[in-house]
C-alpha positions as CSV (number, residue, x, y, z in Angstrom):
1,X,-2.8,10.0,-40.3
2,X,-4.3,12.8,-42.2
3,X,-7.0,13.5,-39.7
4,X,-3.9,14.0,-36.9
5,X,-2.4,16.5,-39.1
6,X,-5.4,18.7,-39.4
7,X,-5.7,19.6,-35.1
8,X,-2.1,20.1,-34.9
9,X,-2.3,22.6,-37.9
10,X,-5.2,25.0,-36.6
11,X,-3.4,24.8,-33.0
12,X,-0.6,26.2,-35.3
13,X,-2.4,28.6,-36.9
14,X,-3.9,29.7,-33.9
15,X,-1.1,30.3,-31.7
16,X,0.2,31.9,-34.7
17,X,-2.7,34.3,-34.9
18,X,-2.6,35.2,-31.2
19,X,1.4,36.2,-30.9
20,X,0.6,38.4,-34.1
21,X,-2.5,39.9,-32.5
22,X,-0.3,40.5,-29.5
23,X,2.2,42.4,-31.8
24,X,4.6,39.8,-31.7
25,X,6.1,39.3,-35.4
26,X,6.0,35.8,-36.8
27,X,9.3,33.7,-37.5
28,X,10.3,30.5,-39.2
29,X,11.5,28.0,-37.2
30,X,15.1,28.4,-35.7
31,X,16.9,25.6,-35.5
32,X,19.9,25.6,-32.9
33,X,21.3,22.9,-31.0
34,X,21.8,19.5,-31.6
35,X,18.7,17.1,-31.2
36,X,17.3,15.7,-28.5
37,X,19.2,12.4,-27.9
38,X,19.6,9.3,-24.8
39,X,17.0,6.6,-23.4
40,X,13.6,7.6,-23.9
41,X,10.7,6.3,-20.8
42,X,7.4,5.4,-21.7
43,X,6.8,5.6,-18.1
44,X,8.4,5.3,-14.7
45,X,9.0,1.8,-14.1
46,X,6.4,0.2,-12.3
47,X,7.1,-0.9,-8.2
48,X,8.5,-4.3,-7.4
49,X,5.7,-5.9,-5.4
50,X,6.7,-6.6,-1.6
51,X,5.6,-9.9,0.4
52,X,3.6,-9.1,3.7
53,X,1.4,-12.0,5.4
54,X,-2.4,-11.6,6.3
55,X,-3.8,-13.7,9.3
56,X,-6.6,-15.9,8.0
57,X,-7.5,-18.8,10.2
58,X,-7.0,-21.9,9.6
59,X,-8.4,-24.5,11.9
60,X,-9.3,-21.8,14.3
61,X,-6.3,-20.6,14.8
62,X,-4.4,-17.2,13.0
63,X,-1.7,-18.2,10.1
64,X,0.0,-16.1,8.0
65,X,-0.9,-16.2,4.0
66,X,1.5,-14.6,2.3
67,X,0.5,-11.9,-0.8
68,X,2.3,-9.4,-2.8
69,X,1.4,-5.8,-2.9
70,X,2.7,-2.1,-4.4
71,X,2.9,-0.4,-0.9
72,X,3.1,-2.3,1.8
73,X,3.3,1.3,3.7
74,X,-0.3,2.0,2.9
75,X,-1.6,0.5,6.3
76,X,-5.1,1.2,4.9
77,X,-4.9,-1.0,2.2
78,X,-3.3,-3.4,4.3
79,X,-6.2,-3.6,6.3
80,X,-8.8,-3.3,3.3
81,X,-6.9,-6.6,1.8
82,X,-7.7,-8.6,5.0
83,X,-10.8,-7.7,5.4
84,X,-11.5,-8.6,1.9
85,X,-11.4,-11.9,3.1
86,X,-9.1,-15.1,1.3
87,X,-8.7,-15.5,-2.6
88,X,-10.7,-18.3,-3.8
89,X,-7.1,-20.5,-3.7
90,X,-6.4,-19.6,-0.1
91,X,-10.2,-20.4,1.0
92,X,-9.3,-24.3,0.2
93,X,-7.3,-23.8,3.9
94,X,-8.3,-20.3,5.6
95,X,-11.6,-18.8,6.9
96,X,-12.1,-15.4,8.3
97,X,-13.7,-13.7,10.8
98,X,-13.7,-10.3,9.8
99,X,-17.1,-8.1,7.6
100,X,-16.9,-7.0,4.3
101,X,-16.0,-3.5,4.6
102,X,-18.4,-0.8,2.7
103,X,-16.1,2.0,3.1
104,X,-12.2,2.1,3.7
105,X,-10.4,2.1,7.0
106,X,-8.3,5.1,8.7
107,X,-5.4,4.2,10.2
108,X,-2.8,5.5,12.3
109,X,0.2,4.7,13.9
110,X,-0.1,5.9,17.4
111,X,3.3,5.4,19.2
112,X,5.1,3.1,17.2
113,X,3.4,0.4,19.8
114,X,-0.3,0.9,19.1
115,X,-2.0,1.2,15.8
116,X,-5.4,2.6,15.6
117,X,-7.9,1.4,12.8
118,X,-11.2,3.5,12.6
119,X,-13.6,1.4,10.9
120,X,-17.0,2.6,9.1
121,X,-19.7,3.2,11.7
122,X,-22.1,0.4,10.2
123,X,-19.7,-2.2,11.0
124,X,-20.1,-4.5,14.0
125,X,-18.0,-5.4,16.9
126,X,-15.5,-7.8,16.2
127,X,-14.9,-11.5,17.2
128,X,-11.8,-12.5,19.6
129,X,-10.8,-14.0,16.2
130,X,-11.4,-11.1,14.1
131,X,-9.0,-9.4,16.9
132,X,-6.5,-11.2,16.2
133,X,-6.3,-11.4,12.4
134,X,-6.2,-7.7,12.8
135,X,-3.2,-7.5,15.2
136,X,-1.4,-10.0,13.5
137,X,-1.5,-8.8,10.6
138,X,-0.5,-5.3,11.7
139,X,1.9,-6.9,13.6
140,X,4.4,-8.0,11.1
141,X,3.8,-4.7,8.7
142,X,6.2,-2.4,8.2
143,X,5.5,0.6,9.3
144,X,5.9,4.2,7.9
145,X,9.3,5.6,8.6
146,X,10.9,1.9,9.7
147,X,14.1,1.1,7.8
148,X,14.6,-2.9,7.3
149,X,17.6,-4.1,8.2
150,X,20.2,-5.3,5.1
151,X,22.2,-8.0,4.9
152,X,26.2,-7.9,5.8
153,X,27.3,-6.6,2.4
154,X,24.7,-3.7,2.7
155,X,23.2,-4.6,-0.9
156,X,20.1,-3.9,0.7
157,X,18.3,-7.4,1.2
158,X,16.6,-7.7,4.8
159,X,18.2,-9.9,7.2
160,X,16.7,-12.2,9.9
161,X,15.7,-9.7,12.5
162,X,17.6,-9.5,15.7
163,X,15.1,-10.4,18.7
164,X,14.5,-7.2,20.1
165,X,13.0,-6.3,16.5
166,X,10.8,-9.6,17.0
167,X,10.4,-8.4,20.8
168,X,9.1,-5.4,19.5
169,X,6.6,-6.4,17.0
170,X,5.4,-8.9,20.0
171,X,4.7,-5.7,21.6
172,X,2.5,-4.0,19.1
173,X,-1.5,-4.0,19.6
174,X,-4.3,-2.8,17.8
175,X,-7.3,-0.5,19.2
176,X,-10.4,-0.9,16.7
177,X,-12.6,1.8,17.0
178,X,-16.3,1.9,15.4
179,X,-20.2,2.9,15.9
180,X,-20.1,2.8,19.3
181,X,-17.7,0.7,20.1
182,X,-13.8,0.2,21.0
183,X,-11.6,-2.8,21.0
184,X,-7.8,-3.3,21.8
185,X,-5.6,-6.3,21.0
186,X,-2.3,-7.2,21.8
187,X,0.0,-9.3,19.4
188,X,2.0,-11.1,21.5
189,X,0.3,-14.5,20.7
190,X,0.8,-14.2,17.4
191,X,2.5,-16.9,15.1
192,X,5.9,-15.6,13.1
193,X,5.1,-15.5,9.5
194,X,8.5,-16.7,9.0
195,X,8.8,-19.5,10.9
Protein backbone atom coordinates (compact mmCIF):
# COMPACT_ATOMS: atom_id res chain seq x y z
CA UNK A 1 0.00 0.00 0.00
CA UNK A 2 2.89 2.28 0.73
CA UNK A 3 4.53 1.87 -2.52
CA UNK A 4 0.91 3.19 -4.27
CA UNK A 5 1.16 6.20 -2.21
CA UNK A 6 4.52 7.27 -3.26
CA UNK A 7 3.41 7.69 -7.58
CA UNK A 8 0.37 9.38 -6.65
CA UNK A 9 2.30 11.86 -4.45
CA UNK A 10 5.11 13.08 -6.98
CA UNK A 11 2.13 13.18 -9.70
CA UNK A 12 0.88 15.64 -6.98
CA UNK A 13 3.78 17.41 -6.49
CA UNK A 14 4.26 17.74 -9.97
CA UNK A 15 1.14 19.01 -11.19
CA UNK A 16 1.58 21.22 -8.37
CA UNK A 17 4.89 22.49 -9.55
CA UNK A 18 3.67 23.07 -13.12
CA UNK A 19 0.33 25.39 -12.25
CA UNK A 20 2.84 27.44 -9.96
CA UNK A 21 5.40 27.69 -12.79
CA UNK A 22 2.56 28.74 -14.92
CA UNK A 23 1.70 31.49 -12.31
CA UNK A 24 -1.24 29.83 -11.15
CA UNK A 25 -1.37 30.16 -7.15
CA UNK A 26 -1.78 26.96 -5.29
CA UNK A 27 -5.02 26.09 -3.17
CA UNK A 28 -6.13 23.58 -0.67
CA UNK A 29 -8.67 21.41 -1.69
CA UNK A 30 -12.29 22.90 -1.97
CA UNK A 31 -14.78 20.90 -1.09
CA UNK A 32 -18.37 21.70 -2.55
CA UNK A 33 -21.03 19.44 -3.34
CA UNK A 34 -22.28 16.42 -1.99
CA UNK A 35 -20.32 13.10 -2.86
CA UNK A 36 -20.44 11.17 -5.65
CA UNK A 37 -23.28 8.61 -4.93
CA UNK A 38 -25.63 5.60 -7.15
CA UNK A 39 -24.64 2.16 -8.70
CA UNK A 40 -21.12 1.92 -9.54
CA UNK A 41 -20.11 -0.48 -13.14
CA UNK A 42 -17.03 -2.31 -13.19
CA UNK A 43 -17.80 -2.59 -16.70
CA UNK A 44 -20.56 -2.59 -19.33
CA UNK A 45 -22.27 -5.76 -19.07
CA UNK A 46 -21.05 -8.29 -21.26
CA UNK A 47 -23.47 -9.36 -24.58
CA UNK A 48 -25.99 -12.14 -24.30
CA UNK A 49 -24.67 -14.78 -26.78
CA UNK A 50 -27.10 -15.42 -29.80
CA UNK A 51 -27.85 -18.93 -31.42
CA UNK A 52 -26.99 -19.12 -35.30
CA UNK A 53 -26.45 -22.69 -36.97
CA UNK A 54 -23.36 -23.61 -39.08
CA UNK A 55 -23.79 -26.29 -41.92
CA UNK A 56 -21.44 -29.29 -41.26
CA UNK A 57 -22.28 -32.39 -43.00
CA UNK A 58 -23.39 -35.15 -41.77
CA UNK A 59 -23.75 -38.19 -43.85
CA UNK A 60 -23.04 -36.17 -46.89
CA UNK A 61 -25.52 -34.12 -46.61
CA UNK A 62 -25.60 -30.16 -44.97
CA UNK A 63 -27.23 -29.93 -41.16
CA UNK A 64 -27.31 -27.21 -39.07
CA UNK A 65 -25.18 -27.30 -35.67
CA UNK A 66 -26.22 -24.89 -33.62
CA UNK A 67 -23.44 -22.43 -31.54
CA UNK A 68 -23.62 -19.36 -29.61
CA UNK A 69 -21.71 -16.29 -30.49
CA UNK A 70 -21.27 -12.24 -29.29
CA UNK A 71 -22.27 -10.84 -32.81
CA UNK A 72 -24.00 -12.79 -34.89
CA UNK A 73 -23.82 -9.49 -37.25
CA UNK A 74 -20.06 -9.92 -37.80
CA UNK A 75 -20.60 -12.06 -41.10
CA UNK A 76 -16.82 -12.39 -41.11
CA UNK A 77 -16.66 -14.21 -38.07
CA UNK A 78 -19.50 -16.13 -39.05
CA UNK A 79 -17.66 -17.38 -41.87
CA UNK A 80 -14.27 -17.78 -39.94
CA UNK A 81 -16.27 -20.13 -37.28
CA UNK A 82 -17.30 -22.52 -40.21
CA UNK A 83 -14.46 -22.68 -41.73
CA UNK A 84 -12.79 -23.53 -38.56
CA UNK A 85 -14.28 -26.71 -38.92
CA UNK A 86 -16.52 -28.78 -35.99
CA UNK A 87 -15.64 -28.76 -32.16
CA UNK A 88 -14.15 -31.93 -31.14
CA UNK A 89 -18.02 -32.84 -29.66
CA UNK A 90 -19.79 -32.06 -32.99
CA UNK A 91 -17.00 -34.14 -35.08
CA UNK A 92 -18.65 -37.44 -33.29
CA UNK A 93 -21.57 -36.59 -36.17
CA UNK A 94 -20.33 -33.80 -38.69
CA UNK A 95 -17.41 -33.51 -41.31
CA UNK A 96 -16.56 -30.57 -43.41
CA UNK A 97 -15.51 -29.76 -46.55
CA UNK A 98 -14.17 -26.45 -46.26
CA UNK A 99 -9.78 -25.38 -45.64
CA UNK A 100 -8.43 -23.96 -42.76
CA UNK A 101 -8.36 -20.40 -43.39
CA UNK A 102 -4.77 -18.50 -42.91
CA UNK A 103 -6.16 -15.15 -43.08
CA UNK A 104 -9.85 -13.88 -42.40
CA UNK A 105 -12.66 -13.52 -44.91
CA UNK A 106 -14.22 -10.11 -46.39
CA UNK A 107 -17.62 -10.09 -46.70
CA UNK A 108 -20.32 -8.21 -48.04
CA UNK A 109 -23.81 -8.08 -48.38
CA UNK A 110 -24.44 -7.26 -51.94
CA UNK A 111 -28.29 -6.76 -52.43
CA UNK A 112 -29.75 -8.20 -49.56
CA UNK A 113 -29.97 -11.49 -52.01
CA UNK A 114 -26.26 -12.16 -52.70
CA UNK A 115 -23.51 -12.22 -50.18
CA UNK A 116 -20.06 -12.01 -51.38
CA UNK A 117 -17.08 -13.77 -49.32
CA UNK A 118 -13.50 -12.82 -50.58
CA UNK A 119 -11.39 -15.53 -49.44
CA UNK A 120 -7.34 -15.32 -49.06
CA UNK A 121 -5.71 -15.90 -52.43
CA UNK A 122 -3.86 -19.16 -51.33
CA UNK A 123 -7.03 -20.92 -50.74
CA UNK A 124 -8.48 -23.44 -53.28
CA UNK A 125 -11.56 -23.77 -55.11
CA UNK A 126 -14.18 -25.20 -53.20
CA UNK A 127 -16.19 -28.52 -53.24
CA UNK A 128 -20.13 -28.64 -54.33
CA UNK A 129 -20.16 -29.41 -50.55
CA UNK A 130 -18.01 -26.77 -49.35
CA UNK A 131 -20.73 -24.58 -51.50
CA UNK A 132 -23.18 -25.44 -49.70
CA UNK A 133 -22.06 -25.22 -46.03
CA UNK A 134 -21.24 -21.77 -47.14
CA UNK A 135 -24.68 -20.76 -48.42
CA UNK A 136 -26.36 -22.36 -45.83
CA UNK A 137 -24.92 -21.09 -43.36
CA UNK A 138 -25.21 -17.50 -44.69
CA UNK A 139 -28.47 -18.33 -45.39
CA UNK A 140 -30.08 -18.37 -42.14
CA UNK A 141 -27.74 -15.35 -40.63
CA UNK A 142 -29.05 -12.28 -39.83
CA UNK A 143 -27.98 -9.79 -41.63
CA UNK A 144 -26.79 -6.17 -40.89
CA UNK A 145 -29.72 -3.77 -40.72
CA UNK A 146 -32.59 -6.86 -40.52
CA UNK A 147 -34.94 -6.43 -37.60
CA UNK A 148 -36.33 -9.98 -36.20
CA UNK A 149 -39.71 -10.14 -35.88
CA UNK A 150 -41.18 -10.22 -31.99
CA UNK A 151 -43.63 -12.04 -30.59
CA UNK A 152 -47.49 -10.72 -30.20
CA UNK A 153 -46.87 -8.82 -26.97
CA UNK A 154 -43.85 -7.04 -28.62
CA UNK A 155 -41.46 -8.10 -25.59
CA UNK A 156 -39.07 -8.54 -28.12
CA UNK A 157 -38.68 -12.47 -28.52
CA UNK A 158 -38.51 -13.63 -32.34
CA UNK A 159 -41.51 -15.35 -33.65
CA UNK A 160 -41.80 -18.22 -36.25
CA UNK A 161 -41.15 -16.36 -39.38
CA UNK A 162 -43.98 -15.81 -41.86
CA UNK A 163 -43.03 -17.70 -45.29
CA UNK A 164 -42.13 -14.96 -47.35
CA UNK A 165 -39.21 -14.37 -44.66
CA UNK A 166 -38.41 -18.25 -45.14
CA UNK A 167 -39.09 -17.55 -49.11
CA UNK A 168 -36.59 -15.04 -48.88
CA UNK A 169 -33.69 -16.60 -47.17
CA UNK A 170 -34.43 -19.60 -49.86
CA UNK A 171 -33.51 -16.89 -52.20
CA UNK A 172 -30.22 -15.84 -50.90
CA UNK A 173 -26.78 -17.22 -52.60
CA UNK A 174 -23.34 -16.91 -52.09
CA UNK A 175 -20.55 -15.83 -54.71
CA UNK A 176 -16.96 -16.99 -53.33
CA UNK A 177 -14.34 -15.26 -54.83
CA UNK A 178 -10.49 -16.29 -54.54
CA UNK A 179 -6.94 -16.60 -56.44
CA UNK A 180 -8.29 -16.91 -59.56
CA UNK A 181 -11.32 -18.21 -59.12
CA UNK A 182 -15.25 -17.44 -58.59
CA UNK A 183 -17.99 -19.51 -57.40
CA UNK A 184 -21.81 -18.79 -56.78
CA UNK A 185 -24.34 -20.86 -54.77
CA UNK A 186 -27.75 -20.64 -54.32
CA UNK A 187 -29.60 -21.68 -50.97
CA UNK A 188 -32.60 -22.88 -51.98
CA UNK A 189 -31.84 -26.55 -51.12
CA UNK A 190 -30.96 -25.89 -47.89
CA UNK A 191 -32.36 -27.71 -44.76
CA UNK A 192 -34.31 -25.17 -41.99
CA UNK A 193 -32.22 -25.08 -39.01
CA UNK A 194 -35.44 -25.02 -37.20
CA UNK A 195 -37.19 -27.80 -38.34
Amino acid sequence: MKGSRVPALLVGLTAALTLASCGVPPSDVIQAGVPASGMSSSGATPPVPAAISLYFLRDGDPTPYVRKVHDPGDLGSVVRLLFDGPTPSEAVTAATKLPRLTDAPDVTVDDGRTLTIRLPDDVPALSHLAMRQLACTMAHVTLPGAVPATDATGAGTPSAPPSTAQRSVEDRSVQVLGGGWTMTQSAAACPDPHG
